[in-house]
C-alpha positions as CSV (number, residue, x, y, z in Angstrom):
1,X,31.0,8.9,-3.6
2,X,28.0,10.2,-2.1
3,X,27.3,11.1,1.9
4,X,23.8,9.9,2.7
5,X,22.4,11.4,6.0
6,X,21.8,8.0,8.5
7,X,19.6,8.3,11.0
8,X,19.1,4.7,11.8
9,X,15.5,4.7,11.1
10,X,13.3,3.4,8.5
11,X,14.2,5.9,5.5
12,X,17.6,6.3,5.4
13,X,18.2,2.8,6.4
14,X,16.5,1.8,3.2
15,X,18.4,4.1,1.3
16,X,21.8,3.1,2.8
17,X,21.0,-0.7,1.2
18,X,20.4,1.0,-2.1
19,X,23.4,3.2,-2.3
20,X,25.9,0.6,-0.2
21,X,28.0,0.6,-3.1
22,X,28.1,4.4,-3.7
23,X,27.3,6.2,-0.2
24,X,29.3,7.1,2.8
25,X,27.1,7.3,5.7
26,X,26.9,10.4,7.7
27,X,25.4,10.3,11.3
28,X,24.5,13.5,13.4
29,X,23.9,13.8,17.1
30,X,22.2,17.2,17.7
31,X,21.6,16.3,20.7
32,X,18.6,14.1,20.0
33,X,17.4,11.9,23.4
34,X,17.4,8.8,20.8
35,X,21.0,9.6,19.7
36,X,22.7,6.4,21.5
37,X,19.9,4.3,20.2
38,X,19.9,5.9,16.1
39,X,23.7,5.3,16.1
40,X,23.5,2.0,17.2
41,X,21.4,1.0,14.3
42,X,23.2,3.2,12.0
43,X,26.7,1.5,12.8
44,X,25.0,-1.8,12.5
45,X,23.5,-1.3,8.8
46,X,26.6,0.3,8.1
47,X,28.6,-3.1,9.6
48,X,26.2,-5.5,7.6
49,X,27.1,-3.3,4.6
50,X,30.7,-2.5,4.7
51,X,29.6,1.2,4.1
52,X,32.0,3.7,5.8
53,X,30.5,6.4,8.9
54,X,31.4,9.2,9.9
55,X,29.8,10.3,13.2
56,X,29.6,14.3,13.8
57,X,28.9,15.3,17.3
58,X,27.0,18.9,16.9
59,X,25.4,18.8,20.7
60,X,27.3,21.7,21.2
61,X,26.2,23.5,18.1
62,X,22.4,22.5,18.8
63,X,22.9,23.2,22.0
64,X,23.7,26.9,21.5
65,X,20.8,27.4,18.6
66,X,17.8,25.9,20.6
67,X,16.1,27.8,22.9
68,X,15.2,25.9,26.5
69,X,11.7,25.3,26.7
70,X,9.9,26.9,23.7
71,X,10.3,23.2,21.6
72,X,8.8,19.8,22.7
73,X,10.7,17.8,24.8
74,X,11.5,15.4,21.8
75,X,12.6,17.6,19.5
76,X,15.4,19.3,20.6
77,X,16.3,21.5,17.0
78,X,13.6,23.0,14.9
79,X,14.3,22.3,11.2
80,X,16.9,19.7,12.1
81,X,16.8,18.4,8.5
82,X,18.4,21.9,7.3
83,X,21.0,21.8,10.5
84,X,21.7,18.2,8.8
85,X,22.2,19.0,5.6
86,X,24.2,21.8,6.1
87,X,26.9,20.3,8.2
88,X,26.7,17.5,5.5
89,X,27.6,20.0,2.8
90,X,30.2,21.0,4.1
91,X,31.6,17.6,4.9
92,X,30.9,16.8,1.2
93,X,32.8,19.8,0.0
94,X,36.0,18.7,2.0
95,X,35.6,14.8,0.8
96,X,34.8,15.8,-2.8
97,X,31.3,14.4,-2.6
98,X,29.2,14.8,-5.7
99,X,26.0,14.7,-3.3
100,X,24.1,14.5,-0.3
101,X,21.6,11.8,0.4
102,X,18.4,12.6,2.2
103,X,15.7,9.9,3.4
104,X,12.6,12.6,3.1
105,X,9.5,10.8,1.9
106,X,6.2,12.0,0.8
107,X,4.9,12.0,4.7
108,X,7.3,14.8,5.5
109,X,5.6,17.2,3.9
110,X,4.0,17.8,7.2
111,X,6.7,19.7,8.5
112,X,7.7,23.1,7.1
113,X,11.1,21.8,6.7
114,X,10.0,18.7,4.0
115,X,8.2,20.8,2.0
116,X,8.6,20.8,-1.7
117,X,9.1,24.4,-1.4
118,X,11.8,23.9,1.1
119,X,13.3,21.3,-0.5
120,X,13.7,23.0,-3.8
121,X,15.8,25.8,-1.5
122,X,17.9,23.2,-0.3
123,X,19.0,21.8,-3.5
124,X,19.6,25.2,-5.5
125,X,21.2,26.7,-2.3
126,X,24.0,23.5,-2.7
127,X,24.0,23.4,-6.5
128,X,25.9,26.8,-6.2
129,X,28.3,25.0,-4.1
130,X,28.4,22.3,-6.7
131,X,26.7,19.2,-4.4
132,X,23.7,17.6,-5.3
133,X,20.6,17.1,-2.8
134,X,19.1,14.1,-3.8
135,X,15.9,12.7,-1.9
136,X,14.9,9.9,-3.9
137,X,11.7,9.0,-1.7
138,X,9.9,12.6,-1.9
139,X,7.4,11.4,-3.9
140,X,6.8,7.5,-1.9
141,X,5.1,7.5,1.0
142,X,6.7,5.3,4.2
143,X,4.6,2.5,3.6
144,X,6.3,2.4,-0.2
145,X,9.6,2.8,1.5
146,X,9.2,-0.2,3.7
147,X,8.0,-2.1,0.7
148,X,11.1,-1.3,-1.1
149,X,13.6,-1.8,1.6
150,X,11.4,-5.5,2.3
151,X,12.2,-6.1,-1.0
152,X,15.9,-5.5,-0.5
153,X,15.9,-8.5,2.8
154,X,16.0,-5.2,5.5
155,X,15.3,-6.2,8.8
156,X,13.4,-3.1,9.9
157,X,14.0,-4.6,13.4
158,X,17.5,-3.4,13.4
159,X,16.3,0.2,12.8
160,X,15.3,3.0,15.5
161,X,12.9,5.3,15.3
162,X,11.5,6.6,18.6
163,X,11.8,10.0,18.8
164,X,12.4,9.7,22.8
165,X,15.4,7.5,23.2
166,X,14.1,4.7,25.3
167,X,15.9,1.3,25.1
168,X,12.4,-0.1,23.7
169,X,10.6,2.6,21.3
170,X,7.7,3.9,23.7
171,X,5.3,3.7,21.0
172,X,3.5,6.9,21.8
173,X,5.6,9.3,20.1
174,X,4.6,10.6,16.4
175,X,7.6,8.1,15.1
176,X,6.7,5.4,16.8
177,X,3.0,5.8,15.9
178,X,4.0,5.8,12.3
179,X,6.3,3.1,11.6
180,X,3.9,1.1,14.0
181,X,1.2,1.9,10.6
182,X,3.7,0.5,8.6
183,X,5.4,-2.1,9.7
């Protein structure tokens, strides 16, 4: 069994319908404003697959980290990926996972924490604790990812990706302006 990191949005959506038979989902509020919406999607891929979630609530965790007012408004955690992975470690460690599924594509290199760099940290730092970080898009970019998961019947529909939480994605955001190039 492996615990792939669910967002509800395009990436890990995709990689949910190629590891249904393998993966236990993983969803994380952070306290994200889109949290109600990414859930949503993630427990309906989840349903359509008959792949078991776990949702962690780390509001209070995020909460406590971030500082008020120094990030943007729709980005409540820096490096949220790390915060992710971390708390999906150690939920790997207490269900005898063999790894940790992460929907990073080539686009996220962008951001300091989806560099290769970064990255490479990640997966030595849980090698030592005997978990695997496995991010099997790093080298597609998102419009490859859609193509695989259109391959695969997704309804992209079903997924959520704005970064502001509204009931229809506002299509302004940096999110929204990129699975709006690819879909």
């Amino acid at each position: 069994m492996d615990g792939l990191l669910l967002s509800g949005g395009i990436e890990s959506t995709t990689l949910l319908y190629e590891h249904a038979r393998t993966a236990h989902a993983l969803f994380i509020d952070y306290g994200q404003r889109a949290a109600r919406a990414e859930r949503a999607a993630a427990r309906g891929a989840c349903a359509r697959l008959a792949v078991p979630l776990t949702c962690l609530d780390a509001r209070a965790l995020s909460a406590g980290i971030a500082a008020p007012g120094l990030l943007r408004a729709h980005v409540p955690l820096a490096a949220r990926n790390l915060f992710a992975v971390s708390l999906a470690a150690n939920w790997a460690l207490h269900h005898h996972a063999r790894a940790i599924l992460l929907g990073l594509q080539k686009d996220d290199r962008d951001h300091p924490e989806g560099r290769p760099a970064t990255i490479q940290a990640l997966e030595a730092c849980l090698a030592a604790l005997g978990v695997a970080l496995l991010t099997p898009y790093a080298e597609l970019t998102k419009r490859e990812v859609v193509a695989r998961g259109r391959a695969l019947g997704i309804d992209y529909a079903a997924t959520y990706s704005c970064l502001l939480g509204h009931r229809r994605p506002c299509g302004r955001c940096p999110q929204c302006r990129a699975r709006q190039a690819v879909l």
